[in-house]
N, C-alpha and C positions, 0 to 999 in steps of 0.2 A: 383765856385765849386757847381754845383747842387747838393741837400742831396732828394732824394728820399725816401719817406716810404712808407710803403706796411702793413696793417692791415691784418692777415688770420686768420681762426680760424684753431687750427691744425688738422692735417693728411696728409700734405702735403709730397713726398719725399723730401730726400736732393738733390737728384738731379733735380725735380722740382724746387724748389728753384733756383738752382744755373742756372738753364734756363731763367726764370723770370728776375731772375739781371742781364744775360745778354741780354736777350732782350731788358728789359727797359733800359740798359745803352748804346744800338745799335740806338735803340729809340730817347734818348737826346742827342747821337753826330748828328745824321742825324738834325734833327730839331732844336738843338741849337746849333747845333757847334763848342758845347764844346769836349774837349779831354777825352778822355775812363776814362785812371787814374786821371781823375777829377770830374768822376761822381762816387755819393757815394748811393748805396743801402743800405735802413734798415727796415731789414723785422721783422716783432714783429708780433709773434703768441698768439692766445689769444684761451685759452680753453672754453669748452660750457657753462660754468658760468661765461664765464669775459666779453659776449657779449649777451644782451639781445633786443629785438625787440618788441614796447609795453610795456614794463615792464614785457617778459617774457624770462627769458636765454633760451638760443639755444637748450640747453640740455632738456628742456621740452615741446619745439615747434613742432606742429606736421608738420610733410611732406605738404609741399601744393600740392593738387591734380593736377593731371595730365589730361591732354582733352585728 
């Protein structure tokens, strides 16, 4: 039984989401062979202070520029 996780930070739709599981779970029958209903997605969203980079949460990160 493959268990799949998925880190996001939120804003994501639910229907997003529910594409994602199915892709990646389109994903691990192709390449491993496994069965649909044996492949397990867990998506866990994390807000702009539960994810920081450097030592700085997301929420006070600025945009990195654009070329």
């Amino acid at each position: 039984m493959p268990v799949i996780q998925v880190n996001l930070m939120q804003g994501r739709t639910n229907e997003q989401k529910k594409l994602l599981a199915q892709r990646i779970t389109q994903s691990v029958v192709e390449v491993l062979g496994a069965k649909p209903e044996s492949v397990r997605v867990l998506i866990h969203e994390m807000g702009p202070y539960d994810f920081a980079v450097g030592g700085v949460p997301m929420a006070e990160r600025k945009p990195a520029p654009t070329a």
